[in-house]
C-alpha positions in Angstrom: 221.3 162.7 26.0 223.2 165.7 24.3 220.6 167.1 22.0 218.2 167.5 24.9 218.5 170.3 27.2 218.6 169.5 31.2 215.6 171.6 32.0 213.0 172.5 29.8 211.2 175.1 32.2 208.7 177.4 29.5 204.6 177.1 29.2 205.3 176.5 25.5 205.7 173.2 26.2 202.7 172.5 27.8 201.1 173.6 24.7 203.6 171.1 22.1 201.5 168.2 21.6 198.1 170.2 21.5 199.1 172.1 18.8 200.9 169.2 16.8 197.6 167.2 17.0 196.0 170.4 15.7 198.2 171.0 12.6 198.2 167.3 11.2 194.2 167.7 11.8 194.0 170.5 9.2 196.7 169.1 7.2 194.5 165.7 6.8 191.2 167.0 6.7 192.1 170.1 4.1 194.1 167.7 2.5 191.4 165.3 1.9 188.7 168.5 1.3 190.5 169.2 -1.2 191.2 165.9 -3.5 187.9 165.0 -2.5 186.6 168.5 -4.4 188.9 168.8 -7.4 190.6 165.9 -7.7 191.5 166.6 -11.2 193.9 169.7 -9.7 195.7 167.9 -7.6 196.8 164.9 -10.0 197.4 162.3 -7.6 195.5 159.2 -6.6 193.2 158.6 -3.7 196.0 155.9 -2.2 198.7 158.7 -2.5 196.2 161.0 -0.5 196.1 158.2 2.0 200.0 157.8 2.4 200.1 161.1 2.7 198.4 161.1 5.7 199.9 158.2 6.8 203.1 160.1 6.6 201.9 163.0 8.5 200.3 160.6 11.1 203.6 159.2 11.8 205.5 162.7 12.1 202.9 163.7 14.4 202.8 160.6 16.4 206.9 160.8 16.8 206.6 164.8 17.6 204.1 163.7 20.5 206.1 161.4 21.7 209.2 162.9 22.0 206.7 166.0 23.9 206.0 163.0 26.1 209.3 161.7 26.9 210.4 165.2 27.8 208.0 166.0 29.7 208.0 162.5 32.2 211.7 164.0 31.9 210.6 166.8 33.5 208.4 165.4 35.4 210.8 163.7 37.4 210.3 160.5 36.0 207.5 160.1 38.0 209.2 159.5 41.5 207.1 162.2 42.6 203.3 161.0 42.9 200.6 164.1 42.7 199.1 166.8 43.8 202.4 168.9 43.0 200.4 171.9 45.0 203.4 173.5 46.9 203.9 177.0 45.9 207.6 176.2 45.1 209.3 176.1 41.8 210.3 172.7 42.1 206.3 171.8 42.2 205.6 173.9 39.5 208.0 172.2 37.5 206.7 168.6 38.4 202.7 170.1 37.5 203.7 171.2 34.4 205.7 168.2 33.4 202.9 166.0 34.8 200.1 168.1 33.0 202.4 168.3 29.8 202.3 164.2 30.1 198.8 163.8 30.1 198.2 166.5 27.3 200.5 164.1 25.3 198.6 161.5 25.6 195.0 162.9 24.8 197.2 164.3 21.6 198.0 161.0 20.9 194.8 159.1 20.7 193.0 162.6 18.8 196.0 161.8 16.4 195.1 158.5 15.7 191.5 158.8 15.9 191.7 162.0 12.9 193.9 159.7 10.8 191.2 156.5 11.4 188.9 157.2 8.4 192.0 157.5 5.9 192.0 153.3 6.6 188.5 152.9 5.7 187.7 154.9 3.2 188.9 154.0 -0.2 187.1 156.8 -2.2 185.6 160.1 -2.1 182.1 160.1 -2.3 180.1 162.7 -4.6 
């Protein structure tokens, strides 16, 4: 693919879907917080509140996986099974894609676990 560079090779990367999970979990919860506290301020309906982090699920879900695709990318696809314990670059590379991949998925699941109580809850409580 064009867009994506051949070798993605920086610890940023590790840190991608960690920090995605992290951002729509203060963007749903603060988001909620506040409708839930002044809903008169805000001017939208609980259902829009609910889309909204729908929406943001979604995004996050789709950033996530694409930090998952690229790093089984880098990972070699898996062709190469752990422990990547060598000190070589090449090892380093497969670790990191490897521990990037299972970071991605942990995201993931926290992503769809923070946006579970937008599907059962219909109203703020006060």
């Amino acid at each position: 693919m064009w867009l994506v560079p051949k070798q993605i090779e920086t610890l940023w990367t590790l840190f991608t879907a960690p920090v995605v999970w992290a951002a729509h979990f203060l963007v749903c919860y603060i988001g909620a917080a506040i409708y839930c506290a002044k809903p008169e301020i805000v001017g939208l309906s609980f259902s829009a509140v609910r889309a909204g982090i729908a929406a943001a699920t979604v995004i996050a879900l789709s950033l996530i996986a694409l930090s998952a695709w690229l790093a089984w990318r880098q990972w070699g696809f898996g062709t190469d099974d752990p422990p990547h314990d060598d000190p070589t670059r090449r090892d380093r590379t497969l670790f990191q894609g490897f521990a990037t991949l299972l970071l991605s998925g942990l995201s993931f699941i926290a992503v769809i676990f923070t946006a579970m109580p937008a599907l059962f809850l219909t109203e703020c409580i006060r």
